[in-house]
N, C-alpha and C positions, 0 to 999 in steps of 0.2 A: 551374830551367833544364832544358830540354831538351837532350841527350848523344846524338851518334852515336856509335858506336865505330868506328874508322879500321884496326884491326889489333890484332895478338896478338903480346906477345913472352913468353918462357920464362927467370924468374928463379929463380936460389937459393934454397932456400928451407928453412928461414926465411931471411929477410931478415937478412942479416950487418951491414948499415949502418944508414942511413937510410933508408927508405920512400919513393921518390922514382920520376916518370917516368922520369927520366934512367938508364940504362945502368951512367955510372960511378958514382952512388950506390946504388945497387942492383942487383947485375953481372946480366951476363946467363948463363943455362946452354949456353955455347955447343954444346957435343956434344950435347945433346938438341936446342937449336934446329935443328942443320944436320942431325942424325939426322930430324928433323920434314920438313923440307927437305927431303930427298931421297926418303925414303917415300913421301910424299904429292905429290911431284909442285909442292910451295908456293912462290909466288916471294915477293918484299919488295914491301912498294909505295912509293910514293912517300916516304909517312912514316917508309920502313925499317924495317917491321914485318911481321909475316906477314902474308899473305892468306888469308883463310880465307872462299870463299864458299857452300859446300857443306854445308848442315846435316848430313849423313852424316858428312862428312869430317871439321867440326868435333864429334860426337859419338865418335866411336875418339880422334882428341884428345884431348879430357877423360877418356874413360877409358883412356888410356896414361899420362897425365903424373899423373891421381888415383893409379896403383900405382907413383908412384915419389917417394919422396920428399923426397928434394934437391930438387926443382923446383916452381913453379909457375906454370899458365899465367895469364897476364896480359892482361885486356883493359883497349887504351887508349883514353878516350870523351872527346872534344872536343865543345862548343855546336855543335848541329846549323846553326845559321847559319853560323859557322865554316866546317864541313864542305862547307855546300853551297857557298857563296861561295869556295872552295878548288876545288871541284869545276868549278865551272862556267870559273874565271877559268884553272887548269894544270892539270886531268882528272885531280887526286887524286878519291880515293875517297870518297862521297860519304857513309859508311857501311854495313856490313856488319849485313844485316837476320836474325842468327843468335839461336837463344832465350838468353839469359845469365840467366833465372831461377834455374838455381842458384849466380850469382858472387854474390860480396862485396864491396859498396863499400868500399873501404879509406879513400877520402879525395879530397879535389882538392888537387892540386900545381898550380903557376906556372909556365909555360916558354913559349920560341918554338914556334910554332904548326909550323916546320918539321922541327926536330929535337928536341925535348922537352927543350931545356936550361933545369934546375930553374932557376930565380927562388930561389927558397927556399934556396940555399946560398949565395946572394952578402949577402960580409959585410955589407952595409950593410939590405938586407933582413932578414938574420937580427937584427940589431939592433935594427930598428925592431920586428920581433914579439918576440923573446926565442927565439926558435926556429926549428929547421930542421926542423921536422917539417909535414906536411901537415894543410894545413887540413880543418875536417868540411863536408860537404857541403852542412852545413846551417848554414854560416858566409857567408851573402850579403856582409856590409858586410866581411867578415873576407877575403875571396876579391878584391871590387874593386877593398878599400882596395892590396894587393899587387899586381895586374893594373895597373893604375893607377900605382904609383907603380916600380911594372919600365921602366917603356916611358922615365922620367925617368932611370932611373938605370944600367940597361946597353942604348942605345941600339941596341948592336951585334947585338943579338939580334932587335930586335924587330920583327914585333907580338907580343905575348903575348895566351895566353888561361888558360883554365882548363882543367885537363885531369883529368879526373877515372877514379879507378883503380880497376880492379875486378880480384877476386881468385877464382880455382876455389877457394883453400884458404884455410881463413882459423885 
């Protein structure tokens, strides 16, 4: 599957919880993100994540947030059809064309395509796999079977897609 990346958030790190899109399963580093914020001039996009369009810009990023080590930065990457069809229908971001050759795919999580709320902590989900932990990337039948059966079971959320996480630090 083809992955845009939509934005950048600033997590804990290591990771205190569960490895998840979502915010409250994996907090955010708020005094560095708003430190980020203001240094650089960065706004939130639609998706409530940073904006990072400036390879310069996102290059002093990685290496502020690489010499610290409580944190790290987070890219969030959604199915580029997703993305576009997001872009074109409410002028969210259609993807940010930054190098991410040195991130680490962590995994693909389940959530609302609008605010990243995990699939994968809703008891009835966690049930059917036996876990809350993110799926591998390289889990196709393992990723729809959950996409697919999200949209049945917390209507309230949906549409869901896949959302896949990538890491500066791993």
């Amino acid at each position: 599957m083809d992955y845009s990346c939509v934005g950048f958030d600033i997590r804990i790190w290591p990771c205190e919880g569960v490895l998840s899109s979502e915010s409250s399963c994996w907090e955010q580093d708020y005094v560095v993100y708003n430190d980020l914020k203001l240094k650089f001039d960065l706004k939130e996009n639609f998706y409530q994540l940073l904006e990072v369009k400036d390879e310069g810009i996102f290059c002093l990023i990685k290496n502020l947030i690489s010499r610290i080590e409580s944190c790290n930065l987070i890219a969030i990457c959604i199915p580029k059809s997703i993305a576009l069809l997001n872009n074109e229908r409410f002028g969210y971001p259609a993807g940010y064309s930054l190098d991410l050759s040195d991130f680490f795919t962590m995994g693909v999580d389940v959530g609302d395509v609008d605010g990243f709320f995990s699939v994968l902590q809703h008891p009835r989900i966690e049930k059917h796999r036996g876990s809350k932990n993110i799926l591998s990337q390289d889990d196709f039948s393992g990723i729809l079977d959950v996409v697919q059966l999200a949209g049945f079971i917390d209507e309230n959320h949906a549409p869901y897609c896949a959302i896949k996480i990538m890491s500066l630090k791993i």
